[in-house]
N, C-alpha and C positions, 0 to 999 in steps of 0.2 A: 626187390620187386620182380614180376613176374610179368608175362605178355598179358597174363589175363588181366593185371593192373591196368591198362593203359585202353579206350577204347580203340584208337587210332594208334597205330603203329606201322612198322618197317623192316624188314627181317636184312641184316646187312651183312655180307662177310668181308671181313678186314682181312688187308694187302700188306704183306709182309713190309713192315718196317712202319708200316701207318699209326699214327699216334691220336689220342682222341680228340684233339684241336683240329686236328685234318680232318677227321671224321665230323664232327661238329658243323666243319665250314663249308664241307662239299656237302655236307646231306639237310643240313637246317639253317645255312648262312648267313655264321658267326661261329666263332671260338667260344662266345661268352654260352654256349650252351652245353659245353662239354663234360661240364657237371651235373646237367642233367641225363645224360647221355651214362655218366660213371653208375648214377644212380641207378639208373634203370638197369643193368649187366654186372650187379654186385660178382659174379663168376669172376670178372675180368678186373674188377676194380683196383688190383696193385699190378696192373699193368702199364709202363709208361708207352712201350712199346710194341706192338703187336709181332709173331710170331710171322701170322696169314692164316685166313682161312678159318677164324675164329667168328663166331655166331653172333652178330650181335641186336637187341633190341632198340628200334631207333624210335622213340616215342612221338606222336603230333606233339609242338609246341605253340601254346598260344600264343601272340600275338604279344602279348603283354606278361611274359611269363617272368616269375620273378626267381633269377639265378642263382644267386648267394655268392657265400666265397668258394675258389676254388680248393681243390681236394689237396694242394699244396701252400695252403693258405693258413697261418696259424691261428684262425676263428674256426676251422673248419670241422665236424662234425660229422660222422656216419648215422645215418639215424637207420 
C-alpha cells in the first residue's frame, strides 16, 4: 500500500532501535495496531527492528478497525 491508499495519514520517522509495537502505541494507542501499521510500509515490513530515520506511513485508524493476526502469527497472511 501506498500514502495515496489511505485518505488520512501520518508521515513518521522511526528512532533507532524502535520496533512497530512502539510505534503503534505512541502514534495510535495500542500495540494491537501494528499490523496495520506493517501493512501500510510493505518497504519495511521484515523489519523487527528499525535502523532510524526510516519513512514511515502512519494510517488514520478507525475507531472500530478490525486488526487480524499478527505478522508473527501462524494464521498470518501478506495480502
Amino acid at each position: 500500500m501506498a500514502a495515496g491508499d489511505y485518505q488520512t495519514f501520518v508521515i513518521y520517522a522511526a528512532m533507532q532501535d524502535e520496533q512497530w509495537d512502539q510505534v503503534a502505541l505512541k502514534l495510535l494507542g495500542s500495540e494491537i495496531y501494528c499490523n496495520i501499521l506493517i501493512a501500510a510500509n510493505p518497504l519495511y515490513n521484515r523489519l523487527m527492528r528499525f535502523v532510524g530515520g526510516e519513512i514511515l506511513i502512519i494510517p488514520a485508524v478507525p475507531k472500530a478497525a478490525l486488526t487480524g493476526p499478527y505478522p508473527w502469527s501462524s494464521t498470518y497472511q501478506l495480502t
